[in-house]
N, C-alpha and C positions, 0 to 999 in steps of 0.2 A: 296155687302158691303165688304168692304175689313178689314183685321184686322191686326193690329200691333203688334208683340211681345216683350213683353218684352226685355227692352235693358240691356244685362250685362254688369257691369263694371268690367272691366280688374284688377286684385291684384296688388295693388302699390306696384313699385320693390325695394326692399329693398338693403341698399349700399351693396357695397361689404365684407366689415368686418359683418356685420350682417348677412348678405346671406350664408356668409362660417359658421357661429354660427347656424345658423337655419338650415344648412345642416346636419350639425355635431351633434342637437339636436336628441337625441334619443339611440348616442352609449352608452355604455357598460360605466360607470366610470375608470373601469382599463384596458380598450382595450387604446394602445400608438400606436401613429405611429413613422414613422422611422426616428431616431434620435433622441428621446426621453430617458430619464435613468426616473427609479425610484428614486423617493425621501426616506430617508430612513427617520423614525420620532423620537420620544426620546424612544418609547418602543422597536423599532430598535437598540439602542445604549445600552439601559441596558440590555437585552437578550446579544447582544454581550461579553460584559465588563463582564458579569455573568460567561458564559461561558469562556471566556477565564482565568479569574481567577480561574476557576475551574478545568481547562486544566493546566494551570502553578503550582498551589497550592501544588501539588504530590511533582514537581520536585522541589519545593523552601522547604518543609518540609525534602525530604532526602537531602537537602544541612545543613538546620538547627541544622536537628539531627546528621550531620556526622560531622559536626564543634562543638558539644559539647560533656563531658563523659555518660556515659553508667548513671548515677545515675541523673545527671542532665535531661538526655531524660525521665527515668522513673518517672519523678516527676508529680505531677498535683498542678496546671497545666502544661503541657510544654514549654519549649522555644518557642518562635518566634520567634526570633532574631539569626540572628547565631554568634557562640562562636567566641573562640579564638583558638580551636584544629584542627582544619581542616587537615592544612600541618601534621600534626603529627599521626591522625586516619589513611587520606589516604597512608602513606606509612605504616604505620603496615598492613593494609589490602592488601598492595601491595606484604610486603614479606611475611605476614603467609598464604595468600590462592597463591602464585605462579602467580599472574595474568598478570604479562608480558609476559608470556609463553600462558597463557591462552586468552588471548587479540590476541596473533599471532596466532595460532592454530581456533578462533571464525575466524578472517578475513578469514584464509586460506576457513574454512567450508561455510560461509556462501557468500563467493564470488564464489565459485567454484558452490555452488549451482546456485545461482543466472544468472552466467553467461550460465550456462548448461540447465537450467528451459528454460530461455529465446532465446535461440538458438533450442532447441528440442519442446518446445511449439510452437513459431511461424512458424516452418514447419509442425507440425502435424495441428494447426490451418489454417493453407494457405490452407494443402490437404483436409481437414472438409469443408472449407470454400467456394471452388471454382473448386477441382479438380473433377471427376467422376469416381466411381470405384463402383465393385459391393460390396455387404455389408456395404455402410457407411453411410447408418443409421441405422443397426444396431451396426458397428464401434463403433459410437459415441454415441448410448445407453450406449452400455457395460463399455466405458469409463466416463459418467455421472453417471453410477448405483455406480462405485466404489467411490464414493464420500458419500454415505449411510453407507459404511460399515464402521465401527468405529475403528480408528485407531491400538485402544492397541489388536484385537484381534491377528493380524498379528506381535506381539511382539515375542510370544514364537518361532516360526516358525520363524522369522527373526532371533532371538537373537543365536538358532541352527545354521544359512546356516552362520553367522558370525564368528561362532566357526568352522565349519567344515573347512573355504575359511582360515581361522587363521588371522583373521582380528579385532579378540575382542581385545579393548584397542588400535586400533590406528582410524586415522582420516576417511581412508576409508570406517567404518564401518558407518560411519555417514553421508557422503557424497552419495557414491551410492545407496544405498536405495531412495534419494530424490532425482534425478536429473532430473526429471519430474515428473508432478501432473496434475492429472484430471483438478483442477481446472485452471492450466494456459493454459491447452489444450480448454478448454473450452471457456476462455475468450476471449482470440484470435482468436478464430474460430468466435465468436459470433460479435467482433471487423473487422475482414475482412471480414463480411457478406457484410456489408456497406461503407464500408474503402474503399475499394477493387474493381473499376469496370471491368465487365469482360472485357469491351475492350481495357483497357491498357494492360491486359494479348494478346489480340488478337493480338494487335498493336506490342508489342515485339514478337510474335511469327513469324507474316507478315514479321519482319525485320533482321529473324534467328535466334534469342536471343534463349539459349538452357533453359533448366532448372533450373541452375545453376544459369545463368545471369540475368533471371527473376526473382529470388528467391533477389538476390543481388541487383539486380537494381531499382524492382520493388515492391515486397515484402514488403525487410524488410523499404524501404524510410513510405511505406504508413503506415507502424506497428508500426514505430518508436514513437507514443505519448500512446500507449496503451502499451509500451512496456515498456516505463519507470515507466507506474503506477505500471505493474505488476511485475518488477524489483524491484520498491521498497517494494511493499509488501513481495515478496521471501525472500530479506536478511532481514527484520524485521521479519518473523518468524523463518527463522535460525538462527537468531543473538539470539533471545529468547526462542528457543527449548529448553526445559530441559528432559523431560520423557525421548527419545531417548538416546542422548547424555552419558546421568546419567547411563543408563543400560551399555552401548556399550562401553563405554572410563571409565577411572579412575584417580587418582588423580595423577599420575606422567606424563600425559598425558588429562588435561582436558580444555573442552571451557572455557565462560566465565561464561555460567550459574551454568556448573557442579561447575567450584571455587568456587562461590560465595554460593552454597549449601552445600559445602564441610567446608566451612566459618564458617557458622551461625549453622552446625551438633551436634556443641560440645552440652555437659551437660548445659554450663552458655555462651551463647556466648553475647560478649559484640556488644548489638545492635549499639552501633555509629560504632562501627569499620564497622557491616555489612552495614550499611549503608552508610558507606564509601566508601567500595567496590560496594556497587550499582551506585554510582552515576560516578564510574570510569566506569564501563560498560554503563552508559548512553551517554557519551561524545560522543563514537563514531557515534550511530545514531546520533545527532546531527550533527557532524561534515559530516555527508552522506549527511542529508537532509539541510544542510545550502549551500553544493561545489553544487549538485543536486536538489535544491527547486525549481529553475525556473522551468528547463524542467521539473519537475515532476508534477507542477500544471501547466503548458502550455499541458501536457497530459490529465490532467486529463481534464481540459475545451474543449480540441479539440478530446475527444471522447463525451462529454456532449455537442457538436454541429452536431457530427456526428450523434449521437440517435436523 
């Protein structure tokens, strides 16, 4: 006797737009493929608008209050609106805290920093990063541990070798102490881990390039977006150093923050003025990061694709 088995029917084939959907059934809802953006939705847009008026609000209040009098700011409620003093606050705070002097004197300090951070960091970062030498990690301990120790202790002992060198009350005093920091050695180094393949080093070296030419050729092109980020971080905290500064220099001789402390010291000082004087030392970071906004967020996104 013979027997028959059972016949299967084949699964009706499904078009092609349904077949790619049935394929596709089962991913992730927020896995995209390539060439896709996210959609951003309304809680996307008020998070934003929140923030950013939150961001702006600082700066639009020291405009307010530096465009109205000292009794008008002290009222409640306060202005909103800004006055009619502005022109007239800002130049008293111009001549009684010196700030044109003190304006040239912050550029000098905090570009000299910046350019010196950025030049000594990215070599000591390139040798962290890729060079081989004995002791470099513990090198590079020694110089991550000093990031723990807390600034002011090494005040007294500074503020002596600054008297000894006869440097209290001018700009050097504030300059050299800072012209490298752990944390840009670090960031660099941590930045050329991945930046940085060994074999374009190889490649230059195969082709004669000395140390020098690597360094220039090779180096600083691949540093250059991490270098802007931490460039601009350097002169926004020398631009806003006070503790230092305040000790080390004086008022015939001060940055922008020492003026502006020197400003608001008195027994009654008239807050719009000080406030006037703040928003004169704010121009300039702006004006850094308006000439410098691209490349410094084309840094920052082209290390946030490097990671």
């Amino acid at each position: 006797m013979t027997t028959t088995s059972p016949t299967k029917t084949a699964a009706p084939a499904l078009p092609p737009a349904r077949h790619a959907a049935h394929a596709n059934k089962g991913r992730g809802r927020f896995k995209m493929g390539a060439g896709q953006q996210l959609k951003a939705g309304p809680f996307t847009y008020i998070a934003l608008v929140v923030v950013g008026l939150g961001s702006i609000f600082p700066l639009y209040w020291t405009l307010v209050a530096a465009s109205h009098d000292q009794q008008r700011v002290l009222d409640s409620p306060p202005p909103l609106i800004p006055g009619g003093r502005l022109w007239s606050n800002l130049q008293a705070a111009w001549d009684q805290a010196n700030l044109g002097k003190a304006i040239v004197n912050s550029v000098i300090v905090a570009g000299s920093i910046t350019v010196a951070t950025l030049f000594f960091c990215t070599l000591a970062g390139y040798a962290f990063a890729k060079m081989r030498f004995r002791g470099r990690g513990a090198l590079m301990t020694a110089v991550i541990a000093t990031l723990t120790i807390p600034p002011q202790l090494s005040v007294v002992p500074l503020f002596m070798l600054m008297s000894d060198i006869g440097w209290n009350g001018h700009l050097e005093s504030v300059i050299f102490p800072t012209l490298v920091g752990a944390f840009g050695v670090f960031f660099m180094r941590q930045y050329l881990l991945e930046a940085l393949p060994y074999e374009l080093i190889e490649a230059a070296k195969v082709d004669g390039a000395s140390n020098i030419r690597i360094v220039w050729n090779v180096v600083l092109p691949a540093a250059r977006p991490a270098m802007m980020v931490l460039g601009m971080l350097t002169f926004v905290q020398a631009w806003n150093d006070f503790f230092w500064p305040f000790l080390a220099l004086n008022q015939e001789n001060p940055t922008i923050q020492v003026a502006l402390g020197l400003l608001s010291a008195s027994y009654t000082p008239d807050q719009s003025i000080v406030m006037a004087g703040a928003l004169i030392s704010t121009l300039p970071l702006l004006v850094v990061f308006i000439v410098f906004g691209k490349q410094i967020v084309g840094g920052i996104m082209a290390g946030a694709v490097k990671g």
